[in-house]
N, C-alpha and C positions, 0 to 999 in steps of 0.2 A: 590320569592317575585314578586308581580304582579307590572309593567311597571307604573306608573305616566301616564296622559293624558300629562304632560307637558315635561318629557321627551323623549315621544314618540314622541312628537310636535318639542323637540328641537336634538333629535338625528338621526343626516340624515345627513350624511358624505358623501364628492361625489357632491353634489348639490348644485348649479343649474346647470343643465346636458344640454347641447345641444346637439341632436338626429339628426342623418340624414334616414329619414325611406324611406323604399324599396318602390318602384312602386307603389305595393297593397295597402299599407299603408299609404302614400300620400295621395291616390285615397280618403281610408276610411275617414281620419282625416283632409282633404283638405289643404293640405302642405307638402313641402318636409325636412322643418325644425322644431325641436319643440324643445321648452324649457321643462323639469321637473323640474319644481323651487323648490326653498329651501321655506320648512314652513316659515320661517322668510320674504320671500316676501308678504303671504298671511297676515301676522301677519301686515305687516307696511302697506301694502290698506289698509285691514278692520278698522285698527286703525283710518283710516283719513275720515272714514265717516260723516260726521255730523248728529246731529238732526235731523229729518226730511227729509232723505234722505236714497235712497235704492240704489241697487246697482243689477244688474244677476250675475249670476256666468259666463256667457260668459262673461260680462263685464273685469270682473277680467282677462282672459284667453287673452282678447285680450290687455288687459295692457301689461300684464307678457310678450306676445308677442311682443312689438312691443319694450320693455325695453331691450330684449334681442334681438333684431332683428333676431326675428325667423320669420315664416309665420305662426306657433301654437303655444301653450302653451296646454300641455297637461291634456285633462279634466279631465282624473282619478284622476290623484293624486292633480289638484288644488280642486276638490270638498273634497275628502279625507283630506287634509291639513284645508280646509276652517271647515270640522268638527272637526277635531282635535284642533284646536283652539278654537272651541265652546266648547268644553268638557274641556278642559283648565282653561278656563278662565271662568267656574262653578267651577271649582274644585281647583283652588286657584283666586280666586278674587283679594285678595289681591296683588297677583303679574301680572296678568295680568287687574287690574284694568276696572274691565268688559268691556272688548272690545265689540263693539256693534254688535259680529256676525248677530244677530236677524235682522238686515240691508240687508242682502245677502239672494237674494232670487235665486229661481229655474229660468229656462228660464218661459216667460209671465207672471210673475210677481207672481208664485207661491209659498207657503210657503212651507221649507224643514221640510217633517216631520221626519227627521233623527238628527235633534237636541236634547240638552237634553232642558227635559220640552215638547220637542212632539210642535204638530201646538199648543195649547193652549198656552203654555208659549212664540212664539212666536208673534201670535196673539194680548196677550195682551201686549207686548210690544210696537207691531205698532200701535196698538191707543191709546197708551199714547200718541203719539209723532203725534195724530192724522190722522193715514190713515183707510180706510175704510178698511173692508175684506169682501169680499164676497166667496160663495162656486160656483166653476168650477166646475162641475159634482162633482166627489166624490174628491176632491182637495181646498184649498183655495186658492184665490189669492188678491193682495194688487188690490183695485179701482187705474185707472188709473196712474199704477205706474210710465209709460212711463215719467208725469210731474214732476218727483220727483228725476229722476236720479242724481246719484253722477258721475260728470267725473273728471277724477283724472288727475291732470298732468300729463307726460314722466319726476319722475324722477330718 
């Protein structure tokens, strides 16, 4: 029997991982420390987004970082997790009370077309909540998202 999005979202034993990475890998990832958070950290940001309000996915990475006082938070598996809870919370609503993934955008303010519903579904959601989109070459991205950002406490 095929895996729940929400049990693959809630089964991650192990994490949050604190990483000490070799030379090379510092160099790549710019740090010698990194967190691999627990889904559930992704789960309590995206939660506290509001209205009207977007958020990067480095955004996210530099939270998770500085919550775990690492020098990174690692971007695979936070964009990984940050989907995973978008598949989630289409697929039981009811218990994830549609968290506002569609708030989390690409670095520059781009729309992830790896959500479900694709750029359209989330498109229309940012102008409901009144943000512009416009097309990036072959990309969309929110108008002036910079004015809009969510900063989240350290907590």
């Amino acid at each position: 029997m095929k895996k729940s999005w929400k049990a693959k979202l809630l089964d991650k034993e192990g994490l949050p991982k604190i990483v000490e990475l070799s030379e090379e890998s510092a160099k790549k990832w710019g740090g010698k420390t990194m967190v691999v958070p627990h889904p559930r950290d992704i789960y309590n940001f995206v939660d506290k987004i509001p209205y009207g309000k977007v958020v990067t996915l480095p955004t996210i990475r530099q939270f998770l970082a500085k919550k775990y006082e690492t020098e990174i938070a690692c971007p695979l598996t936070t964009g990984i997790f940050v989907s995973l809870l978008a598949r989630a919370s289409v697929e039981e609503p009811e218990n994830f009370n549609q968290i506002p993934f569609w708030r989390v955008l690409m670095p520059n303010g781009i729309l992830n077309d790896k959500f479900p519903g694709g750029l359209e579904f989330q498109k229309l959601k940012l102008e409901k909540e009144g943000f512009t989109i416009h097309k990036m070459g072959k990309k969309l991205a929110v108008v002036n998202y910079q004015n809009h950002l969510f900063t989240p406490n350290s907590d």
